[in-house]
Structure formats: C-alpha cells, structure tokens
C-alpha positions, 0 to 999 in steps of 0.5 A, a space after each residue: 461519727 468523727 468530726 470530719 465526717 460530720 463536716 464533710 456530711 455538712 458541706 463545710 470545709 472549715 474543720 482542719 486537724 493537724 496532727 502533732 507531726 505538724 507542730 513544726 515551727 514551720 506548720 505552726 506558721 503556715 498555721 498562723 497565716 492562714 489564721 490571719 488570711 481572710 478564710 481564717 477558720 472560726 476558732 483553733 482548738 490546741 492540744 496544750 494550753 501552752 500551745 494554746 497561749 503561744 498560738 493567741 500570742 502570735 496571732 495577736 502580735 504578728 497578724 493583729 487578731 482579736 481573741 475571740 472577736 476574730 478567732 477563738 482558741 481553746 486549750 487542754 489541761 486548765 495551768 494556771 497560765 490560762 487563767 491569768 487576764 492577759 489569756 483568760 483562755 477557755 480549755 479542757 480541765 482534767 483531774 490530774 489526782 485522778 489520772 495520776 492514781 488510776 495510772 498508779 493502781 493500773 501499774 501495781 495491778 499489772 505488776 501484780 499480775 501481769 497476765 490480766 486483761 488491759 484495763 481502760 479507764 475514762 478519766 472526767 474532764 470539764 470545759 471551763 469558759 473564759 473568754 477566748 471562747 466567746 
C-alpha cells in the first residue's frame, strides 16, 4: 500500500508528494509558504540533501520556522553538508561503492551478453537521525 493510500485510508489530508516537475522555483514557493501557513504539514522529506538544505534555509530565513520544533525535514544521500552544526540534517544514507559497482558488474554482464534478462538489484540504505527529525 502506498502512503497516500494509507493516509486516505487514515482520514488524513497531510501527506503531500510533489514530484520533480514541481521543483520549480515557483513550486518551491508555493511550497515554502504553505510551510509557513498555519496548516504547514508536520515535516518535508526532499529527494536530495541539497534540496533538503536549501528548503531548511529559506523556511528559517523567509518565514522564521524553527527546525524540527516547527517542521522536520529529512534528506537523501547523507553529503558531508547535512552533517555540519548549522544543518544537522536527518537523511537517507546509501552506499554510493555499492551502487557504483553493482552498476559496473550490471553494464559488463549486459555487455557481455546482451540478451540476459534484466537484473534488479536492491542496494542497503540506513537513516541516519540528526536533529531536523526530532
């Protein structure tokens, strides 16, 4: 079950996804101000950390939101940026090695032998929680 089926299921209306086509500079205003409206959503997961750093620091300097008293915001990939005590920003940590050499084996078996089957392979992810997440 997706989790707009579980908040639907729930009664909540407070699960909003955007999609990358929204991250236009003028999706990501509509975004901050609803952040700061009185029905501001209880925390703001980003695809990136960078985005995720850019979305603290405008919701702190343009609408005065304290992180995570007044919203949480979780990352994806763990740079070195989140880590920093400025951010201290909860996210998603993959294992870029691992990534980078399954895609390697993946492209030298498929080269290899381009008729095979696809392969999927799930590569391990770990949250790590900082502050931003409460």
């Amino acid at each position: 079950m997706c989790a707009h089926d579980e908040c639907r299921r729930s009664g909540s209306d407070r699960l909003r996804v955007a999609d990358a086509a929204e991250l236009s500079h003028r999706g990501r205003d509509h975004d901050l101000r609803r952040a700061a409206a009185d029905t501001a959503p209880d925390g703001v997961f980003c695809a990136t950390d960078m985005l995720a750093l850019g979305f603290m620091d405008e919701a702190r300097r343009a609408f005065g939101r304290r992180i995570p008293d007044d919203l949480r915001i979780v990352g994806f990939d763990d740079i070195q940026h989140a880590a920093l005590d400025s951010y201290r920003l909860s996210t998603i940590a993959q294992n870029t090695d691992t990534l980078a050499h399954s895609v390697v084996d993946m492209l030298s078996q498929r080269i290899a032998d381009f008729s095979r089957p696809a392969d999927v392979r799930i590569a391990p992810v770990a949250f790590v929680r900082r502050a931003t997440a409460g």
